[in-house]
C-alpha positions as CSV (number, residue, x, y, z in Angstrom):
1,X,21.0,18.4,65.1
2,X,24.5,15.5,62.2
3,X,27.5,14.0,63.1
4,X,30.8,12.3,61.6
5,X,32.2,9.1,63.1
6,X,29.5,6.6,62.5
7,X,29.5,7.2,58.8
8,X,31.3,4.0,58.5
9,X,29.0,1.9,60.6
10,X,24.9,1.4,60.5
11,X,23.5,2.0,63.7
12,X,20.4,2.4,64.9
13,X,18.1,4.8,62.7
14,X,18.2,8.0,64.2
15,X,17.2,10.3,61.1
16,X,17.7,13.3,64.0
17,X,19.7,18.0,68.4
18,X,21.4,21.7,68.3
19,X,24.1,20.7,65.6
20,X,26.6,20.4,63.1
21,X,27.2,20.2,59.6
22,X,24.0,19.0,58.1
23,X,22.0,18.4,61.0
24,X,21.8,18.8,64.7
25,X,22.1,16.7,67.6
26,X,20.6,17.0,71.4
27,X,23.3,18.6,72.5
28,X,23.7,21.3,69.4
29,X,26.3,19.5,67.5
30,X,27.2,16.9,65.3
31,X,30.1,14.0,65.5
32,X,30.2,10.8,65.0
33,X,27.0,9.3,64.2
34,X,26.4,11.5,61.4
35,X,27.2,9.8,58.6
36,X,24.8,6.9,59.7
37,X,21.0,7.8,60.1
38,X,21.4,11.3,62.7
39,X,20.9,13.9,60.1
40,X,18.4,16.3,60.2
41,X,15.3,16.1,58.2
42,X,14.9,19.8,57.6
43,X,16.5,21.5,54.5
44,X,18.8,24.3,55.5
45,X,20.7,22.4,59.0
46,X,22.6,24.1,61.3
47,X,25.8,24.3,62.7
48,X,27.1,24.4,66.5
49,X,27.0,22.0,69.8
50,X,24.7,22.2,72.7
51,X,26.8,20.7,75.5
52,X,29.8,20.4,74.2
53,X,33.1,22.3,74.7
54,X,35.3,22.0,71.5
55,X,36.3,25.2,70.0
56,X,34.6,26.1,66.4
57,X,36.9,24.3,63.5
58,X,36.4,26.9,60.4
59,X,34.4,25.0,57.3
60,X,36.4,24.4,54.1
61,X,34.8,24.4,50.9
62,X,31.8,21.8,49.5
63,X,34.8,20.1,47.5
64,X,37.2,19.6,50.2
65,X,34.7,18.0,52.1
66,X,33.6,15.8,49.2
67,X,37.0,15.0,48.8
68,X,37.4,13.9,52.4
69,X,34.2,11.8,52.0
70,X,35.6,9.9,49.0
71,X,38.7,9.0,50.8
72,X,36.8,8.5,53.6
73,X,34.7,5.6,51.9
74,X,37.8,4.0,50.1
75,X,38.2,1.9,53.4
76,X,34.8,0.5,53.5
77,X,33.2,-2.3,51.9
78,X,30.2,-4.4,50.6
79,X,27.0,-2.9,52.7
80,X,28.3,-0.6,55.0
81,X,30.5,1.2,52.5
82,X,27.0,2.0,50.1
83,X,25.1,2.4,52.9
84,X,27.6,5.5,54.5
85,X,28.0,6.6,50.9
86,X,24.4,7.5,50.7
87,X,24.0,9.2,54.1
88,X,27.4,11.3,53.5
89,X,25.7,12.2,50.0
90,X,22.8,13.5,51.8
91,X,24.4,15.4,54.5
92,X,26.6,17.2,51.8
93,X,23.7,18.5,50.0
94,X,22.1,19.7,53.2
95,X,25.2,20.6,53.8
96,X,25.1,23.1,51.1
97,X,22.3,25.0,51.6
98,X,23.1,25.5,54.8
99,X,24.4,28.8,57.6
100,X,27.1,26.1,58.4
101,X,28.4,26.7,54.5
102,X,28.6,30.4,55.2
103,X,30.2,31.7,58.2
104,X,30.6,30.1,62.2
105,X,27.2,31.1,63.4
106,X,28.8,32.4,66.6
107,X,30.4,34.6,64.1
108,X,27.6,36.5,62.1
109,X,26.5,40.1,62.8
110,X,29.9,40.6,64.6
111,X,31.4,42.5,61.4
112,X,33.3,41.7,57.9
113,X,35.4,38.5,57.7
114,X,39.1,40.3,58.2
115,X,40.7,41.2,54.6
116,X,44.1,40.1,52.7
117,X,46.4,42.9,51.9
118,X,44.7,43.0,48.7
119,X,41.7,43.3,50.0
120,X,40.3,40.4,49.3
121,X,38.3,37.8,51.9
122,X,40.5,35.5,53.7
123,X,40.7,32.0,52.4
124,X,38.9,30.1,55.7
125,X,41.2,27.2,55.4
126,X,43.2,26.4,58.8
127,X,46.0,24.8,60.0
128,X,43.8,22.4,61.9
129,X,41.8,21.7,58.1
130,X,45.3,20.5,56.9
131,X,46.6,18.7,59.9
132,X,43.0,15.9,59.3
133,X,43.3,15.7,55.8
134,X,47.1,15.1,55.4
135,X,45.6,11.8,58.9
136,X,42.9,10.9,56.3
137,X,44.9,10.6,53.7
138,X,47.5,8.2,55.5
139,X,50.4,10.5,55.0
140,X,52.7,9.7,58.1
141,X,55.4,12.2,57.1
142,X,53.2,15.2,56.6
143,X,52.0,14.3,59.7
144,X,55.1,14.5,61.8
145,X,55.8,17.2,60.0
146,X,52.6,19.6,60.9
147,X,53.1,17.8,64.7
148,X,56.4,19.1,64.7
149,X,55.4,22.7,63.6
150,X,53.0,22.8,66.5
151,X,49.9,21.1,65.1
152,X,47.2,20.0,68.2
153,X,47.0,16.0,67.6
154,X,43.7,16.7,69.1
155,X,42.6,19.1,66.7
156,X,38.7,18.7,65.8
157,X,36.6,19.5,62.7
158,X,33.0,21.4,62.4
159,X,31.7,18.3,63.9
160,X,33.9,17.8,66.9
161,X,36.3,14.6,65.6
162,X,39.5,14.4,65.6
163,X,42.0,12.9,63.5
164,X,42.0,9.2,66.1
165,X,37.7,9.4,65.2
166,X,38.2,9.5,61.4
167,X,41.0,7.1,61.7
168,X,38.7,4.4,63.3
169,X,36.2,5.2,61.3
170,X,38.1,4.3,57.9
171,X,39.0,0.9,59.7
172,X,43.1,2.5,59.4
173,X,44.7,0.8,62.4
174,X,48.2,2.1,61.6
175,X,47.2,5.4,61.8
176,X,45.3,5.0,65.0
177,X,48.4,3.3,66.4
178,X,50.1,6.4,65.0
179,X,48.3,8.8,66.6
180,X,47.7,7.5,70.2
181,X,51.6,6.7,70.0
182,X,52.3,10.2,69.5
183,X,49.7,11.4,72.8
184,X,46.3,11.6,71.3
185,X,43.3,11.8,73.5
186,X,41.4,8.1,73.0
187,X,38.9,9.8,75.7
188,X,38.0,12.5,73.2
189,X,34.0,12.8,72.8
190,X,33.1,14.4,69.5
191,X,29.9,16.9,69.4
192,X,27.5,14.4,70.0
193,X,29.9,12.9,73.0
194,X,31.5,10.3,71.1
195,X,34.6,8.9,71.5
196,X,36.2,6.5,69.3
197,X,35.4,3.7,71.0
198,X,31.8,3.9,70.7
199,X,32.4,4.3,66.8
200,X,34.8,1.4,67.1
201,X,31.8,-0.7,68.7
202,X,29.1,0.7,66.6
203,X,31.6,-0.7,63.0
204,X,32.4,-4.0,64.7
205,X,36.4,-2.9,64.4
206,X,37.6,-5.3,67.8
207,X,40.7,-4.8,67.0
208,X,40.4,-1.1,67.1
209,X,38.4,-1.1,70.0
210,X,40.9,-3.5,72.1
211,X,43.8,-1.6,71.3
212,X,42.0,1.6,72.6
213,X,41.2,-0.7,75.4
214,X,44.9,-1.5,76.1
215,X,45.9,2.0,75.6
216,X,43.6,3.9,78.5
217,X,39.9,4.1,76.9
218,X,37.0,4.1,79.0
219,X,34.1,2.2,78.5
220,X,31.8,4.6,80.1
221,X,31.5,7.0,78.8
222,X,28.1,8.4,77.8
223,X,26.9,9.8,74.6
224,X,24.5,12.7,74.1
225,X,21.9,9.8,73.4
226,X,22.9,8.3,77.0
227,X,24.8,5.6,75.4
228,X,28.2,4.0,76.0
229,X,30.1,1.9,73.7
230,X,28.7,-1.4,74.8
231,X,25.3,-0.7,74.2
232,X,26.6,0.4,70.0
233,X,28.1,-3.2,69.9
234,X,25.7,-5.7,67.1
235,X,28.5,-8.1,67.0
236,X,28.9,-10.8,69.7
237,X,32.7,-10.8,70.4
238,X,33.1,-6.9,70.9
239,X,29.6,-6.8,73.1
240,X,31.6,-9.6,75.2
241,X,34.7,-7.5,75.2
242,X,33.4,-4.2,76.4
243,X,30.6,-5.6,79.2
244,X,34.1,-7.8,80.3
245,X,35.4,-4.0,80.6
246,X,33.4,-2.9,82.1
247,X,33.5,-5.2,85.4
248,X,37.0,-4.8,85.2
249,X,37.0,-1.3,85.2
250,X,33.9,-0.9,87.7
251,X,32.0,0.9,85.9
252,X,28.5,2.0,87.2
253,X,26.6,2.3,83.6
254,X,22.8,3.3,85.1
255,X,25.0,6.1,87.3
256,X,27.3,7.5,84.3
257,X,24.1,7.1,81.7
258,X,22.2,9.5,84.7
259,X,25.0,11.4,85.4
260,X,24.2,14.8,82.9
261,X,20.1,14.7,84.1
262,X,21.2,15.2,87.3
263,X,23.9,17.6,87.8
264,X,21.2,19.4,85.6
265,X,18.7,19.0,88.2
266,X,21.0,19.8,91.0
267,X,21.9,22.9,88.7
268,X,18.2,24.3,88.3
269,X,17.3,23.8,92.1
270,X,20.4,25.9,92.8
271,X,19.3,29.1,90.3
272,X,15.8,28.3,92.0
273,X,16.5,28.6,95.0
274,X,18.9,31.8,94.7
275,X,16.8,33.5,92.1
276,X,20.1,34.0,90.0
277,X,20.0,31.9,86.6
278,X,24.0,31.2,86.2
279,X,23.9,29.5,83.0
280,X,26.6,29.9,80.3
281,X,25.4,29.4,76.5
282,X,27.6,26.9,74.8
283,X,30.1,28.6,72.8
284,X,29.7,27.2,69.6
285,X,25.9,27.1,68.8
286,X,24.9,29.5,71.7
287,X,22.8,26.4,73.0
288,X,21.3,26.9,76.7
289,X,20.0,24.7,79.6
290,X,17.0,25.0,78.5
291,X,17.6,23.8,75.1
292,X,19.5,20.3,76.3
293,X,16.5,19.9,78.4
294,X,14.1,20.3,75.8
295,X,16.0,18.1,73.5
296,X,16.6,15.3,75.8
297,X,13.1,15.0,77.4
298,X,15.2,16.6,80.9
299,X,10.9,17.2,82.2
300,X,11.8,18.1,85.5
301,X,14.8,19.7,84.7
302,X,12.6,22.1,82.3
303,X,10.5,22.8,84.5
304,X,12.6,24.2,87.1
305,X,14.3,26.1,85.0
306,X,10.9,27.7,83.4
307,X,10.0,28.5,87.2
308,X,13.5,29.9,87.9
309,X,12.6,32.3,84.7
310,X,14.1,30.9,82.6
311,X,13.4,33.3,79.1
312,X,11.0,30.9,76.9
313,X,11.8,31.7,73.8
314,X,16.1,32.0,73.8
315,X,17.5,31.8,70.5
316,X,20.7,29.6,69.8
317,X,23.1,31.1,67.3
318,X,21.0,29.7,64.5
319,X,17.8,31.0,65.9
320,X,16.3,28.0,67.4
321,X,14.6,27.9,70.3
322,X,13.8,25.5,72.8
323,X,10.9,24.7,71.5
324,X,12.3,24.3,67.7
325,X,14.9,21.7,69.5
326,X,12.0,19.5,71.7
327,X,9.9,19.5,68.2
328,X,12.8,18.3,65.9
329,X,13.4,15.3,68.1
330,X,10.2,14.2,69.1
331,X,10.1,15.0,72.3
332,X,6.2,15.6,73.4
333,X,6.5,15.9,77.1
334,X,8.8,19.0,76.5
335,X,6.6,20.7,73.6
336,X,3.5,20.8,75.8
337,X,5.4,21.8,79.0
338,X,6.8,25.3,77.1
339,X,3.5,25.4,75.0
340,X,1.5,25.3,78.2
341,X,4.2,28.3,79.7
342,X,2.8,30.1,76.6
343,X,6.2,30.4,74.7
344,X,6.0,31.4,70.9
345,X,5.1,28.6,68.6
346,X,5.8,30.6,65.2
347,X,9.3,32.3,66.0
348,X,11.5,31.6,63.4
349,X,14.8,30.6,63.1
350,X,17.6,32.4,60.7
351,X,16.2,30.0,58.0
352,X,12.8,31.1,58.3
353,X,11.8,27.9,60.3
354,X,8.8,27.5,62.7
355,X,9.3,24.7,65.3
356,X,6.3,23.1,62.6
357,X,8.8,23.3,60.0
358,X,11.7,21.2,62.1
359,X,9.3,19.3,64.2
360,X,9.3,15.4,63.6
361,X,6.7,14.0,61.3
362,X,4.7,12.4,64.1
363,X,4.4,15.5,66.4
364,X,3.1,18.5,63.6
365,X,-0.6,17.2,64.7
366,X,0.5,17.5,68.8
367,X,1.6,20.8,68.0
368,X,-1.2,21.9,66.2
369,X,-3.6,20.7,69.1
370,X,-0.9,22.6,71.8
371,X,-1.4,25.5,69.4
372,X,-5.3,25.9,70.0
373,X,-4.7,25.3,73.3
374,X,-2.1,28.0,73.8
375,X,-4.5,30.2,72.3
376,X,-7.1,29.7,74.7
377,X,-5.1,29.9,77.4
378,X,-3.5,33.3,75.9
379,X,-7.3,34.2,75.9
380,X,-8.0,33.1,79.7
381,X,-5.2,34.7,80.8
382,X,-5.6,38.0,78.8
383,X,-9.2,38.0,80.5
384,X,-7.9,37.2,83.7
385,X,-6.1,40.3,83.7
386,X,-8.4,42.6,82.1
387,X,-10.7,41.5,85.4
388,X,-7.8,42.3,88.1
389,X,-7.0,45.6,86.3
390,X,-10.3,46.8,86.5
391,X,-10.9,45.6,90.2
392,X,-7.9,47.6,90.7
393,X,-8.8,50.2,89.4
394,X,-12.6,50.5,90.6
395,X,-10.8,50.7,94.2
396,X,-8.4,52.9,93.3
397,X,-11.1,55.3,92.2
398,X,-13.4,54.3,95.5
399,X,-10.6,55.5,97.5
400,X,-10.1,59.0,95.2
401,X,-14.2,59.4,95.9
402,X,-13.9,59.2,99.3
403,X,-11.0,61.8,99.9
């Protein structure tokens, strides 16, 4: 399932998807709505992305990132400063007990971290680490100095933001102005699809969001939840400015917020159809089609893909299955449609996790009803069998008897 951006902001509780740094979102990763009510309710999170194409960002230590938090929530104030405090407290400590803490999941089993000269493990720290913390910390210089060494502007942490997210988030339009001066992406969705302009709408910042506006940002963009930045806006004036944008831009929302489904849909006819499953895992969290579609309650989408042959019970890099991901969020539909395909309801993931363990609070009973009936089915089936074996092989040996 947690993401980053919305740490700032309160939006709509979503204490929740395939991710990041404590937690995991629909699409395997984390981003901006972390630090607001998407964490994951399960102890030991997960890292990694489903959907989403950034490359992994290398974790720095427990302290760095407690350090970035702090500076992070300097900005804030009243309500929304305690409130972001808290969640960011709590993801931490998930955090820490976490595979995200150890190594990049896509990384494990694939040999020894390389060694210093002295033998030592590397330190994991990365020019990318330094390049956000020397934007969250306001420092213009270092900046244009690490820019002029080479450093990516669009460089992205563990949970897909870059250094334009975080600066939106701590309310630092200087630095924002900074950054998309010197070419960074305002379009640039974080892993839970993001950009800052839905965490610019979500905090209420209209300045922000109309000089992102001014400067080339898109107001429809879609979110791994299926929202854009309008539908994020509490606050009168910015709901007003972004809907005004959105005429003027002529943007089709109910088209963009379908847009994903379908290609999906159009996706699983084709491997259908040609009998040839084409799908790619998503790099960072090894997420699959199947996974997004359990996550997102993608019904018909899941089940073309289970009759295309889809394998049930595919592990992302963490060990979840599609099962594990439709539990976590709540999505019924998409339990009982792999339950009744008779996947396995007590794998576990790399924590030791059962999709029980993840599921959401409301759904342990569903499962434990899909369970029983799994088990009957299992039994029907294993009957079934037994009966067109033994036909089989009554007139196999009927034909032996009569040569």
């Amino acid at each position: 399932m947690n993401r980053g951006a919305s740490s700032a902001c309160v939006l709509k509780a979503r204490d929740r998807a395939g991710g990041a740094t404590g937690g995991r979102s629909k699409d395997g990763g984390a981003g901006v709505s972390a630090f607001c009510s998407r964490l994951k309710r399960s102890e030991g999170s997960r890292s990694g992305n489903w959907g989403s194409n950034s490359d992994p960002v290398v974790v720095v230590s427990t302290a760095a990132a407690e350090a970035g938090a702090m500076a992070e929530l300097e900005h804030l104030g009243g309500k929304r400063a305690e409130s972001a405090r808290m969640r960011r407290a709590e993801q931490l400590r998930r955090w820490r007990g976490s595979l995200t803490e150890q190594e990049p999941a896509e990384r494990r089993g694939a040999g020894r971290q390389p060694q210093t000269r002295r033998g030592s493990p590397r330190v994991r720290f990365e020019d990318g680490a330094v390049f956000l913390a020397a934007c969250s910390s306001g420092d213009t210089d270092e900046v244009k100095k690490l820019l002029a060494r080479g450093a990516d502007i669009n460089t992205v942490n563990v949970d897909g933001l870059t250094a334009l997210h975080q600066a939106c988030i701590d309310e630092n339009l200087d630095m924002v102005k900074f950054l998309v001066e010197n070419r960074a992406n305002v379009n640039q969705q974080d892993n839970e699809g993001w950009t800052p302009l839905h965490a610019a709408a979500s905090c209420g910042y209209l300045n922000i969001a109309e000089y992102f506006i001014n400067h080339g940002a898109s107001v429809g963009i879609v979110n791994s939840e299926g929202e854009v930045p309008s539908d994020l806006a509490e606050e009168p004036a910015m709901k007003d400015l972004l809907l005004e944008q959105v005429k003027k831009q002529g943007v089709d929302l109910e088209q963009s917020r379908k847009e994903e489904e379908q290609q999906m849909l159009q996706d699983a006819r084709q491997w259908l159809n040609s009998g040839k499953i084409e799908d790619v895992r998503q790099p960072r969290s090894g997420a699959t089609a199947l996974h997004v579609a359990a996550a997102k309650g993608y019904s018909e989408v899941l089940r073309l893909l289970i009759q295309a042959g889809y394998e049930l019970n595919v592990q992302d890099y963490d060990g979840w299955t599609p099962l594990h991901a439709a539990a976590h969020w709540g999505v019924k539909e998409a339990c009982s449609i792999l339950a009744e395909a008779l996947c396995d309801m007590d794998i576990r993931n790399k924590l030791g996790q059962t999709p029980f363990d993840v599921a959401d609070e409301g759904l342990v009973e569903h499962l434990e009803m899909l369970q029983k009936k799994q088990n009957v089915l299992r039994s029907e089936k294993e009957t079934r069998n037994k009966l067109i074996e033994s036909d089989l092989n009554s007139k196999l040996q009927s034909g032996l008897f009569k040569k």
